[in-house]
VOPAGU-2260 file (C-alpha; in pm, 1 decimal, decimal comma):
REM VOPAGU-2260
SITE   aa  ch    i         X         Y         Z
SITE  UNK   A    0   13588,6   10604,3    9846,8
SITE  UNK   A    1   13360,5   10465,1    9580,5
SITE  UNK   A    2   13012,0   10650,6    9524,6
SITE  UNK   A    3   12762,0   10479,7    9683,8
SITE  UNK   A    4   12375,9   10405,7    9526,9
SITE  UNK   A    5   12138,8   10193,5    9714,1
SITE  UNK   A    6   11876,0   10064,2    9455,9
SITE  UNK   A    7   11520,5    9918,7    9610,8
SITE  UNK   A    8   11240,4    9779,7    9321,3
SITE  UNK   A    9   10970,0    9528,6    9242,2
SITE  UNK   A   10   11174,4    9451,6    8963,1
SITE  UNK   A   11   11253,7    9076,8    9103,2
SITE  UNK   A   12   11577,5    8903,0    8906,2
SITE  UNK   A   13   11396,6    8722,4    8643,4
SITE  UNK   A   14   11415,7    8974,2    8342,0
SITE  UNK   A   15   11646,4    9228,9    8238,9
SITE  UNK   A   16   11529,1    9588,3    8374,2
SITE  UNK   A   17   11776,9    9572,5    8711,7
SITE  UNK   A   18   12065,8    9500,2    8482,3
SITE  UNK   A   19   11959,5    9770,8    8248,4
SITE  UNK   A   20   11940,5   10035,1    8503,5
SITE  UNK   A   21   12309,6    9916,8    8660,2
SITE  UNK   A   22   12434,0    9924,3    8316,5
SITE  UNK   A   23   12301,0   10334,5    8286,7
SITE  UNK   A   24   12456,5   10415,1    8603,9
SITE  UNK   A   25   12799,0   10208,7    8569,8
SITE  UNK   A   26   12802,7   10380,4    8268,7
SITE  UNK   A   27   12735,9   10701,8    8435,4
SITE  UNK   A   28   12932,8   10701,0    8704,2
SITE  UNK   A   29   13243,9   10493,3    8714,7
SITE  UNK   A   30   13358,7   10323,3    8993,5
SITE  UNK   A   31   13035,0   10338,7    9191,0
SITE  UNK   A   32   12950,3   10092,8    9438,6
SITE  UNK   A   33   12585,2    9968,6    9361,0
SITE  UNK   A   34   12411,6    9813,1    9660,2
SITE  UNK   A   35   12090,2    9653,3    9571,2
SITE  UNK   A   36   11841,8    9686,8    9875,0
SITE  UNK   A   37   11587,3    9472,0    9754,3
SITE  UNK   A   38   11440,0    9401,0    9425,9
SITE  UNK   A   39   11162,2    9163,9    9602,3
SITE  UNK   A   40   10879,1    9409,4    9671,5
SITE  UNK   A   41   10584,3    9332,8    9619,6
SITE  UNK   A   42   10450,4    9425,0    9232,4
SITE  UNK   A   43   10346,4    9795,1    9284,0
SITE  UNK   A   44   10353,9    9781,1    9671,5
SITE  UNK   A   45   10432,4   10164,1    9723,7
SITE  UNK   A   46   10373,9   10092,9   10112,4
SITE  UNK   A   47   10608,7    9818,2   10143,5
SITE  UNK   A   48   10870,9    9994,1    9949,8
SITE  UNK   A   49   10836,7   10311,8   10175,3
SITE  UNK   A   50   10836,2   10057,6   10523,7
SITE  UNK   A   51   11234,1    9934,9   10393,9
SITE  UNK   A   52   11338,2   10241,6   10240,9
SITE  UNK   A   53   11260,2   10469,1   10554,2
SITE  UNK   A   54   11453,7   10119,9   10781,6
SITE  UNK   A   55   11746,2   10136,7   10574,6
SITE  UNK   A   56   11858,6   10428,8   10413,8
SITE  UNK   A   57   12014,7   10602,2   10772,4
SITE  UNK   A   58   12270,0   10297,0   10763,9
SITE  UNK   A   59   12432,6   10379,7   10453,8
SITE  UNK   A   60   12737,8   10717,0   10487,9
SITE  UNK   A   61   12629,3   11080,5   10404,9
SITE  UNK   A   62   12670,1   11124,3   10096,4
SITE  UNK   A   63   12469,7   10821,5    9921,5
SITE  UNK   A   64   12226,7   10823,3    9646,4
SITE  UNK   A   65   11920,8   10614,1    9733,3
SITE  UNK   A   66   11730,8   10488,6    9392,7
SITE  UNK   A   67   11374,5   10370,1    9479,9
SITE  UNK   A   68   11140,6   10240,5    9181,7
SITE  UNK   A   69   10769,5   10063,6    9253,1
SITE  UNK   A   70   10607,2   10262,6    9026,4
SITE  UNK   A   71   10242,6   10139,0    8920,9
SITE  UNK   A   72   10199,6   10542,2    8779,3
SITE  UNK   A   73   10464,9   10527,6    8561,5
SITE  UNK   A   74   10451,9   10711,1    8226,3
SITE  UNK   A   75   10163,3   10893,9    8354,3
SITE  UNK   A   76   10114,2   11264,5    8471,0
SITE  UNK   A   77   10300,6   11136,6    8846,1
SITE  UNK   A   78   10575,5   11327,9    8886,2
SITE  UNK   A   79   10958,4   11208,9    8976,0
SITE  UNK   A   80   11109,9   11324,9    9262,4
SITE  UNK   A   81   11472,1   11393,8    9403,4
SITE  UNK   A   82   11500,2   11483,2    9722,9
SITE  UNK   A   83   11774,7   11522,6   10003,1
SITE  UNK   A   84   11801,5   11541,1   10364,4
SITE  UNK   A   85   12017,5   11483,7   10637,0
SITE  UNK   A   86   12315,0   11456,8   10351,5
SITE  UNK   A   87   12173,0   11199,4   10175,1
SITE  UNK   A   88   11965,2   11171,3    9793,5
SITE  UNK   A   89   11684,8   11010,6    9689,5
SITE  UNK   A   90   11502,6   10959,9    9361,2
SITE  UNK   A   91   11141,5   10835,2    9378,2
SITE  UNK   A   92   10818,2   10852,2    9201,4
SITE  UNK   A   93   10605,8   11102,7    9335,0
SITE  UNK   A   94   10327,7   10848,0    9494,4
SITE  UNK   A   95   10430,1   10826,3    9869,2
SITE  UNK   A   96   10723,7   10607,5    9868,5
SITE  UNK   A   97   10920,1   10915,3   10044,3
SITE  UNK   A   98   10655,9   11004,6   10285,3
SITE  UNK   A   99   10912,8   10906,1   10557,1
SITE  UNK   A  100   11148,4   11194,3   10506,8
SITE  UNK   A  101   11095,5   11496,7   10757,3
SITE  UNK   A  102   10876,0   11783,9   10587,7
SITE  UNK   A  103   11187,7   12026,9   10605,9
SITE  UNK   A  104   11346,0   11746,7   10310,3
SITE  UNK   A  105   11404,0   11948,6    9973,4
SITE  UNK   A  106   11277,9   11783,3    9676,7
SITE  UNK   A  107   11276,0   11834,3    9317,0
SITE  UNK   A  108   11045,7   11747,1    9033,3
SITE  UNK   A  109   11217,2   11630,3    8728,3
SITE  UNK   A  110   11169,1   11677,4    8333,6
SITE  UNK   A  111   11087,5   11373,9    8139,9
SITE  UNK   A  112   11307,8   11360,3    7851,4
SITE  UNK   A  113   11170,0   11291,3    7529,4
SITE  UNK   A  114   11262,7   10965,5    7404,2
SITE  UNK   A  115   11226,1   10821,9    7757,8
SITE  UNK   A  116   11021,2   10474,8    7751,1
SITE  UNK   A  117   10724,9   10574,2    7905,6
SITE  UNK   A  118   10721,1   10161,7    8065,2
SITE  UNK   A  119   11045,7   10223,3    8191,0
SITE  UNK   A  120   11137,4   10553,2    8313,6
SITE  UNK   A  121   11333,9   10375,2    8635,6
SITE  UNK   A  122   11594,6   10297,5    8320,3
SITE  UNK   A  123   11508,1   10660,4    8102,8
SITE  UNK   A  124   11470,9   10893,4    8367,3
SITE  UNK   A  125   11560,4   10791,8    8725,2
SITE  UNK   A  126   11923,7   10611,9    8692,3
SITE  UNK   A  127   12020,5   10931,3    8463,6
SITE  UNK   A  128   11954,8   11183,0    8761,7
SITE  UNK   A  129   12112,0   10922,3    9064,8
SITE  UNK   A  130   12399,1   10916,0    8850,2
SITE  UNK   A  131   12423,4   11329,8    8820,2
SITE  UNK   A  132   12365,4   11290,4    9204,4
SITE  UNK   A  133   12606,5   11056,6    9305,4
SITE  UNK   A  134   12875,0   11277,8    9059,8
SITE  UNK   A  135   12779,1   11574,3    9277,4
SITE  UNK   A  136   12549,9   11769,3    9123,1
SITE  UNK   A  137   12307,1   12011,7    9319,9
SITE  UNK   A  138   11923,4   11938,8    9320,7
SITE  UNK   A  139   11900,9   12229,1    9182,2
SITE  UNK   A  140   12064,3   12129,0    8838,8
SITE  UNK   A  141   11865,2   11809,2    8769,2
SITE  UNK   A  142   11493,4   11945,1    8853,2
SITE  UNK   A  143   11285,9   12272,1    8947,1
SITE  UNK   A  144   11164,4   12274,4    9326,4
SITE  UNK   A  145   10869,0   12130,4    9442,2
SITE  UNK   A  146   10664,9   12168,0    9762,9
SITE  UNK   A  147   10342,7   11964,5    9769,6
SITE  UNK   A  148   10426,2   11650,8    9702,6
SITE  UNK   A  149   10268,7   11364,5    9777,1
SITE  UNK   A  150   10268,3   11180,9   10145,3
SITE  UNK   A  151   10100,2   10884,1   10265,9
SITE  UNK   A  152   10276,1   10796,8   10559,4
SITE  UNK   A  153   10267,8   10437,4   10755,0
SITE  UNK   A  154   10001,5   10418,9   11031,1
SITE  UNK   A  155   10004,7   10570,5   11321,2
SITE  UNK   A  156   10026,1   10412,9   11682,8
SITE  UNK   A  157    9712,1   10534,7   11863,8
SITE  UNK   A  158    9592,5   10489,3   12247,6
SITE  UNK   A  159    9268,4   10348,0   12403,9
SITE  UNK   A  160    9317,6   10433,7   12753,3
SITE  UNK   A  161    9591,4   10245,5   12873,8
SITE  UNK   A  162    9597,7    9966,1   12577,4
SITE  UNK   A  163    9833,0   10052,6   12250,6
SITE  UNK   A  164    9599,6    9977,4   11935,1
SITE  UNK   A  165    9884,4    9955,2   11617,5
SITE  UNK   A  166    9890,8    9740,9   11309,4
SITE  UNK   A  167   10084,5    9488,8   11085,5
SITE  UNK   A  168   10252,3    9701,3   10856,0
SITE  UNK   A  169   10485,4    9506,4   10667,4
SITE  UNK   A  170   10511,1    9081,8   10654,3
SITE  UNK   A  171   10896,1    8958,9   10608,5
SITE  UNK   A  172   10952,6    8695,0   10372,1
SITE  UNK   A  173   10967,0    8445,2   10701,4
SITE  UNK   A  174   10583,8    8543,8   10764,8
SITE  UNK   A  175   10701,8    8737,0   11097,2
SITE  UNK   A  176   10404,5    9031,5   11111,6
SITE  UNK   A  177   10609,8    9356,6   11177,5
SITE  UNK   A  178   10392,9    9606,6   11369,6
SITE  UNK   A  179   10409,8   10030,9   11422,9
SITE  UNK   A  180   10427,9   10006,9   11766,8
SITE  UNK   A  181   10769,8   10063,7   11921,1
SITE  UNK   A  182   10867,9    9804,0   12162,4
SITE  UNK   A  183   11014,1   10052,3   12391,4
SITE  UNK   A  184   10586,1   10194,5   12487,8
SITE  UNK   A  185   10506,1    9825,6   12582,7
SITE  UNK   A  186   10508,2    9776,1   12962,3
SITE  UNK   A  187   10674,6    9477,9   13088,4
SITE  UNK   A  188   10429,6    9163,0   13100,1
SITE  UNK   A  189   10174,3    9348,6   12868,5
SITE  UNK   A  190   10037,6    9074,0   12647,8
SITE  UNK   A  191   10005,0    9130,5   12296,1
SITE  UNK   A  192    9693,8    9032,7   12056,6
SITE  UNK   A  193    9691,3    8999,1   11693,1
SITE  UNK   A  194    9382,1    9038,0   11508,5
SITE  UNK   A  195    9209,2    8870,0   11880,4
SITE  UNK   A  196    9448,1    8608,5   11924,4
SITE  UNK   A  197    9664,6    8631,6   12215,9
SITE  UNK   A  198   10032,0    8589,4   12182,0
SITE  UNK   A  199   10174,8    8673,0   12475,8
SITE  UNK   A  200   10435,1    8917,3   12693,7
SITE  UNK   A  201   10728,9    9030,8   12500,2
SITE  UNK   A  202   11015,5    8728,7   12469,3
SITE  UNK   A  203   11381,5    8830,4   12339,2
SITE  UNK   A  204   11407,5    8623,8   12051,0
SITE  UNK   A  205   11288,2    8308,4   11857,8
SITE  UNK   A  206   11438,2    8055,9   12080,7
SITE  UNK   A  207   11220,5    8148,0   12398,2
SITE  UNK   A  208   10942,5    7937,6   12291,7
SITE  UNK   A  209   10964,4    7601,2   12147,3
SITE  UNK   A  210   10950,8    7522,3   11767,7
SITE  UNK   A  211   10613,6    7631,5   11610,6
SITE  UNK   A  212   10526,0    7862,6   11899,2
SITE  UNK   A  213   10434,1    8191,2   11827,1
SITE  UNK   A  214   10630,1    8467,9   12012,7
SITE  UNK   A  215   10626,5    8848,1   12045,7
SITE  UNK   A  216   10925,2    9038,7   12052,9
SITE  UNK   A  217   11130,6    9347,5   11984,1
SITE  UNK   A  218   11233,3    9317,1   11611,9
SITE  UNK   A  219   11559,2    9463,4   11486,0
SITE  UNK   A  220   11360,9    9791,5   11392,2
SITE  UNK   A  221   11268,8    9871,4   11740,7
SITE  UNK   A  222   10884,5    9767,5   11716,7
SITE  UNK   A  223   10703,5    9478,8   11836,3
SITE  UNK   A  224   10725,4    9168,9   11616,1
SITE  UNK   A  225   10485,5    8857,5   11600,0
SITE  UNK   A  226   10656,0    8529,2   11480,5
SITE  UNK   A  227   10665,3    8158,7   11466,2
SITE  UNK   A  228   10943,1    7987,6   11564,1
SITE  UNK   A  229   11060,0    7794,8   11231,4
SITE  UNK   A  230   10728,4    7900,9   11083,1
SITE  UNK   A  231   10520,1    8157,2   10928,5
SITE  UNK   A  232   10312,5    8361,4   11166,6
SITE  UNK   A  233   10117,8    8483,7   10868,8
SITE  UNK   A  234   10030,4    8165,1   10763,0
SITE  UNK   A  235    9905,0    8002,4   11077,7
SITE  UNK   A  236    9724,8    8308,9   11201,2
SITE  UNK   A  237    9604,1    8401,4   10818,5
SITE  UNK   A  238    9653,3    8757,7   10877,4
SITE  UNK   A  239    9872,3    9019,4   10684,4
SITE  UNK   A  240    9923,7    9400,8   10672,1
SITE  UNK   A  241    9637,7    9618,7   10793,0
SITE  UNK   A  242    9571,7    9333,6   11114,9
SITE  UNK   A  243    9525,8    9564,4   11480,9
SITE  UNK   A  244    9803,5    9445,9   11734,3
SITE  UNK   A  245    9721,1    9559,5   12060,7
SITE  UNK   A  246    9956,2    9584,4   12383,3
């Protein structure tokens, strides 16, 4: 079977730098499958990046490399990070994209070599060590160990008596408003509220209400979701990430 690296940036597909960092792994390691997660985050959205990373990466076999690169630190004293758990690798700046993996991951710290473009050490520095990863080397050959690194975890779900306080924590490129509340803590007919506007009891999916309704509903990633049925929640309620959701 092919080696498998996931790749997730704010790179977008207009210039060159997601090609150039293909071409250093391809080059690297031949044969590998390259699966690109997204290259559509937001410009130096660290938070967003974390939110899909920590979705996505538990889909992919044991065994894969997962390359992760919204960087607004880079080429200064941040460190980079390599990291494994559960049989899987990562390589991240050190600036709380991984703060989803468990605290019993190992990570590394790597050198910078010199020559590396300090403007683009995703090309330099972190496609050199996925590709020694996905080849089989130990963590212990591309970096020395590390123990306080960085976390800044996602929000946390919180109670007020019997009412679930949570937030919009990521906004899909539909406008649905993804919240950190898991839809399996909702009681049936509890009525959700976003940011004071009432929404509703939990549906099933997008066609339970009529076109341009807004509905409330499991999402694929097991927490309550606020859309608009061929429409942008986000628009019409004008509310993004950060936004209390309450159930």
């Amino acid at each position: 079977m092919a080696t498998l690296i996931t790749l997730l940036t704010d790179f977008g597909s207009t210039d060159s730098y997601v090609g150039e960092v293909k071409g250093v792994l391809l080059s690297q390691v031949h044969g590998a499958a390259l699966v690109d997660i997204t290259h559509q985050v937001p410009p130096g959205d660290v938070r967003a990046a974390q939110y899909i990373l920590s979705r996505v990466w538990h889909r992919f076999p044991q065994g894969s490399v997962h390359l992760a690169v919204v960087d607004p630190g880079v080429g200064t004293d941040r460190r980079v990070l390599a990291a494994s758990t559960a049989g899987h690798f990562f390589v991240a700046p050190d600036n709380g994209l991984l703060s989803f993996l468990p605290v019993d991951a190992h990570f590394v710290g790597l050198p910078i070599p010199e020559g590396a473009a300090p403007t683009f050490q995703a090309r330099d520095v972190f496609a050199p060590v996925a590709g020694q990863l996905a080849l089989g080397a130990p963590l212990s050959h591309v970096g020395h160990p590390v123990t306080a690194v960085y976390r800044s975890p996602l929000p946390a779900l919180h109670h007020d008596g019997t009412v679930l306080i949570g937030e919009v924590i990521y906004v899909d490129r539909f406008g649905t408003l993804i919240s950190n509340i898991p839809g399996e803590e909702v009681e049936p007919g509890v009525r959700i509220k976003v940011g004071g506007t009432e929404i509703g009891a939990l549906a099933r999916t997008f066609g339970d209400v009529g076109r341009g309704a807004l509905v409330a509903f499991v999402g694929s990633g097991g927490t309550v979701e606020i859309a608009v049925r061929d429409g942008s929640a986000a628009r019409l309620l004008g509310v993004g990430v950060g936004t209390e959701v309450r159930a």
